[in-house]
C-alpha positions in Angstrom: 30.0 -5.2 20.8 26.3 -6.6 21.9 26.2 -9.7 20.3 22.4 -8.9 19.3 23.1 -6.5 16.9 22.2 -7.1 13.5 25.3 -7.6 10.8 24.9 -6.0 7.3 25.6 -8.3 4.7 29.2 -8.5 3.5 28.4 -8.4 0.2 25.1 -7.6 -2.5 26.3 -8.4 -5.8 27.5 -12.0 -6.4 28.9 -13.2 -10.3 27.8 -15.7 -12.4 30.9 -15.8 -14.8 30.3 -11.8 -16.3 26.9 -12.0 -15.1 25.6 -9.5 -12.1 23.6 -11.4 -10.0 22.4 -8.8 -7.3 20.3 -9.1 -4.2 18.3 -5.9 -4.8 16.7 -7.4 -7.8 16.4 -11.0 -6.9 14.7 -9.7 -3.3 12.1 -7.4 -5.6 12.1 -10.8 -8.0 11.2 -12.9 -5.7 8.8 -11.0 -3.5 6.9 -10.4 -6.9 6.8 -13.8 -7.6 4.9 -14.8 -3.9 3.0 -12.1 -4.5 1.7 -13.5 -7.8 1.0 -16.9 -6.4 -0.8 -15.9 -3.5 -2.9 -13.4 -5.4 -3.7 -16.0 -7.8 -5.2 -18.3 -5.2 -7.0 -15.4 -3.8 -9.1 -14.5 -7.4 -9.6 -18.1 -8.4 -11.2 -18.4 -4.7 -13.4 -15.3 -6.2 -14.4 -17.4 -9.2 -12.1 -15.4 -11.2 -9.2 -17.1 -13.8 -6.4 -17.1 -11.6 -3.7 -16.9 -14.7 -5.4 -13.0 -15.0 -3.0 -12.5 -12.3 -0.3 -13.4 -14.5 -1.4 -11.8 -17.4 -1.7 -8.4 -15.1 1.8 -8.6 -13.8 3.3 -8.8 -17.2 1.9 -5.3 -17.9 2.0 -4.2 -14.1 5.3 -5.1 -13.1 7.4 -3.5 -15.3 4.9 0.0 -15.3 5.2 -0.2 -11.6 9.1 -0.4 -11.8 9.0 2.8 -14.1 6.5 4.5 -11.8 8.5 3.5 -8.7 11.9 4.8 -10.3 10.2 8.3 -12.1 8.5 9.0 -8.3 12.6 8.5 -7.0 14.1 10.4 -9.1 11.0 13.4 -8.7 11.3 13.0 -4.8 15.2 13.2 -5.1 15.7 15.3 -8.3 19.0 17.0 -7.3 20.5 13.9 -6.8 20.3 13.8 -10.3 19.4 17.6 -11.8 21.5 19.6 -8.9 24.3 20.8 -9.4 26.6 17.3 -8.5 23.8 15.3 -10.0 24.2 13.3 -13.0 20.8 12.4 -15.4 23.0 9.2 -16.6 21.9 7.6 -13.6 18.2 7.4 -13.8 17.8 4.2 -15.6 20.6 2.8 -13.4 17.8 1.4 -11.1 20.3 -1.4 -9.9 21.8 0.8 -8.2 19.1 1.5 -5.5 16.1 4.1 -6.0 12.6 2.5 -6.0 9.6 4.3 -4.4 6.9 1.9 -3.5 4.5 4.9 -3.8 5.2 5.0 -7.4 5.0 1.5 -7.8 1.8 1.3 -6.0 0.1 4.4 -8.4 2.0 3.3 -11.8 0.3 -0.3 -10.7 -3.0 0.5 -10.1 -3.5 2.8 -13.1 -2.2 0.3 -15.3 -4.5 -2.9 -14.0 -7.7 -0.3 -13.6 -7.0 0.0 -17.3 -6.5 -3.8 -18.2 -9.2 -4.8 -16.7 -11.5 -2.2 -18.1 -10.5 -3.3 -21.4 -11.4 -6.9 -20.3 -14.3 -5.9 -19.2 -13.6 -7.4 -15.9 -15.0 -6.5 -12.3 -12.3 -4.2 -10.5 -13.3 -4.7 -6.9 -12.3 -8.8 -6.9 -9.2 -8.3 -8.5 -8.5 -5.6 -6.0 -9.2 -7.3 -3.3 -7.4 -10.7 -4.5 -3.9 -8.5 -4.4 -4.7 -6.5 -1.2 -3.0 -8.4 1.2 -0.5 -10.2 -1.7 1.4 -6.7 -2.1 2.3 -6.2 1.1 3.9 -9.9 1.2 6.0 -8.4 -2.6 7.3 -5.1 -0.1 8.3 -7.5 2.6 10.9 -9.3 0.4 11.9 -6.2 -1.4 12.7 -4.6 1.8 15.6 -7.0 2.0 17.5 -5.4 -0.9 17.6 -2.3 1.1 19.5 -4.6 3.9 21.8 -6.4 1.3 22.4 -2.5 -0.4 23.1 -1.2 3.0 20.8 1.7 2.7 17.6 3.5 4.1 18.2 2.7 7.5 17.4 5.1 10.5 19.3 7.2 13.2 21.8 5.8 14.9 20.9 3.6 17.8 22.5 1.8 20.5 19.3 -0.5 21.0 20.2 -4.2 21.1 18.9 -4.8 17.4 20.6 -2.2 16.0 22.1 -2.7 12.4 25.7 -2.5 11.9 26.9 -0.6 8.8 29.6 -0.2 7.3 31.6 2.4 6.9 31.7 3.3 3.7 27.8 3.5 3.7 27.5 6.0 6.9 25.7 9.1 6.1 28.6 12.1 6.3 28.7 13.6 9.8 27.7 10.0 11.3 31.0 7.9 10.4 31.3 7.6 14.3 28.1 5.6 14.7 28.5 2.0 13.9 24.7 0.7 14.8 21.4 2.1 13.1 17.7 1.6 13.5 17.0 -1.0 11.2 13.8 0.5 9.3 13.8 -2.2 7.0 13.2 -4.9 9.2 10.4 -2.6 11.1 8.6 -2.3 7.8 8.9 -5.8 7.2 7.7 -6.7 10.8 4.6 -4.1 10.0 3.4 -5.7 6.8 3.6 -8.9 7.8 1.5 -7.9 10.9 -0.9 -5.7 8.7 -1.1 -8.9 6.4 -2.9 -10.8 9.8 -5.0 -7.8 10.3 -6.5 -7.5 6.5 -7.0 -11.3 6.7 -8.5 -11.0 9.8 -11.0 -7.9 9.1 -11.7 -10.3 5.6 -12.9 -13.3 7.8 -14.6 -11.3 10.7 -16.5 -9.0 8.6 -19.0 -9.5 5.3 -17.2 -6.6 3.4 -17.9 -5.3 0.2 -15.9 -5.5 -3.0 -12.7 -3.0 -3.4 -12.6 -2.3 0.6 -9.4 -4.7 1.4 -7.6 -2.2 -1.2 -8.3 0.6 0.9 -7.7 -1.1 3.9 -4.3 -1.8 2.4 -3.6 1.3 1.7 -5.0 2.6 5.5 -2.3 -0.4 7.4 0.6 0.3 4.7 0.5 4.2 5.3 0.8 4.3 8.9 3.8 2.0 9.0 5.4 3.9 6.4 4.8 7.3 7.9 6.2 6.1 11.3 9.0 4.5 9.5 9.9 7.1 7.1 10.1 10.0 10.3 13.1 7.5 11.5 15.5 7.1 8.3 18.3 9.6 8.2 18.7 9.6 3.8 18.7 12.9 2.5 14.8 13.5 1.0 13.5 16.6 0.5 10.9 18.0 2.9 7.6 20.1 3.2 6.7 21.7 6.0 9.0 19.7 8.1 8.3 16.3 7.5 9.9 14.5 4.1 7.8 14.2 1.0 7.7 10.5 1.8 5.7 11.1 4.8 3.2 13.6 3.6 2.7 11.2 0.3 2.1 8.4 3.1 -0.4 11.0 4.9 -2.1 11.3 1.6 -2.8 7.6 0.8 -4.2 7.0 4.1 -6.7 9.4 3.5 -7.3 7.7 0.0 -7.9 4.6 1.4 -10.2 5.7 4.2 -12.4 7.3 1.0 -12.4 4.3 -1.0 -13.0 1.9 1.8 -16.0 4.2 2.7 -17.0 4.9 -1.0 -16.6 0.8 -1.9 -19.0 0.1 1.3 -21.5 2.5 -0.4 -21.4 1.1 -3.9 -21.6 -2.4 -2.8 -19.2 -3.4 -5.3 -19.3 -7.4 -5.6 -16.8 -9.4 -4.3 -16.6 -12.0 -6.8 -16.4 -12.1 -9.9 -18.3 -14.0 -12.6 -21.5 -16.2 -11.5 -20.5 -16.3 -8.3 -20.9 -12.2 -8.4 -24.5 -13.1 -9.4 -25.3 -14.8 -6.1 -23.7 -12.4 -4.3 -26.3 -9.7 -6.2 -29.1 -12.2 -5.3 -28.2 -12.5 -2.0 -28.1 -9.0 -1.4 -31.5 -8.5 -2.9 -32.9 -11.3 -0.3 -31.3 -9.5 2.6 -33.0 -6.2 0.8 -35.9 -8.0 0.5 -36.0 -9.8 4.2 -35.2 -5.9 5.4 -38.1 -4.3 3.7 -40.7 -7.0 5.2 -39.5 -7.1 8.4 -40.1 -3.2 8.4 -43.9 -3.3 7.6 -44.1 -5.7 10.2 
């Protein structure tokens, strides 16, 4: 056995007297918490209230749970509509089946709405929780680990995952070591994480572009990823809903990035979006002069 392989937890579920207390959730838990803090910091930098952040996830989180599990059980309906499927397991969601992608749509929808009714500036928000939701999938990714589940083909590399048994895919139970995809998506967002923060201090970008940048870096991790797991998913075309959905949000965030540059949506929000508007109309103004010239 190469002692470089990676063991699967022995165990995801631990009691608290009658009380479940499962690595899944506290992984998700947790990761939303970070994400909320960091966020935070980002918008009050913006001259925003950084408790909006707060207030956003109350409404956020628990839509995005709802979208994340209703875009599952869509992707994978037979598992629960087919003919061995069983309904009574769609609000189970503790026993795995959450699809970022959901998450991510359900999310957005509901803070677009929030903050209209706020009458708030979308762009800053946006860009405040760019980079913060790929540190909430990181964490989450770790419940797959501790569940044992979503991992890739079998693999003999030297950081293969061990796992067990009893959670083998059927026609595999000879394999003991699998790609571990959810330590390659984890590697991938924290890397994309540098590269926002890096295109955010190179460049002078304009409000709502880090979302779509977000949405550019997640995509193509995803899409590589999702073309290694070995879960049943159904496909089009030859490649698994997953991917094509990841195919689709790329292109979504290439035309927002592009559509936000054009806008010249502010970055800030409150007075400070004022001097940003007054700066632009100097630069505008410096532009114009040094033309007739």
């Amino acid at each position: 056995m190469n002692p470089f392989f990676i063991p699967s937890p022995s165990q995801g579920v631990w009691y608290l007297g009658p009380i479940p207390l499962r690595a899944y959730a506290l992984a998700i838990l947790f990761g939303i918490f970070l994400a909320c803090l960091w966020a935070s910091r980002r918008y009050k930098a913006r001259g925003g209230d950084p408790e909006l952040i707060v207030d956003l996830a109350i409404w956020v989180v628990p839509i995005g749970i709802i979208g994340a599990r209703i875009y599952h059980v869509l992707s994978k309906w037979q598992d629960y509509f087919g003919p061995t499927g069983d309904p009574k397991e769609i609000p189970l969601i503790w026993h795995g089946g959450l699809a970022i992608w959901g998450g991510v749509i359900a999310g957005t929808i509901t803070a677009c709405l929030v903050l209209r009714h706020r009458q708030l500036k979308i762009a800053p928000v946006a860009d405040a929780i760019a980079p913060a939701i790929l540190v909430g999938q990181i964490f989450g990714r770790l419940g797959n680990y501790f569940n044992q589940e979503l991992f890739g083909r079998p693999t003999t590399l030297p950081w293969g995952l061990q796992i067990d048994l009893q959670h083998r895919p059927l026609g595999f139970e000879q394999y003991a070591t699998f790609h571990p995809t959810f330590l390659y998506e984890m590697l991938w967002n924290l890397a994309a994480i540098g590269a926002l923060l890096w295109i955010e201090r190179r460049f002078r970008l304009r409000g709502g572009m880090m979302m779509g940048f977000y949405l550019c870096a997640y995509s193509l991790g995803r899409f590589w990823v999702e073309n290694l797991r070995m879960d049943q998913a159904n496909q089009f075309l030859g490649l698994r809903i997953n991917a094509w959905t990841s195919l689709l949000m790329f292109a979504l965030g290439v035309v927002l990035a592009v559509w936000c540059h054009r806008q010249n949506f502010p970055r800030r929000q409150g007075k400070e979006a004022k001097e940003d508007a007054a700066e632009k109309s100097d630069i505008e103004a410096k532009s114009i002069s040094q033309s007739r010239h």
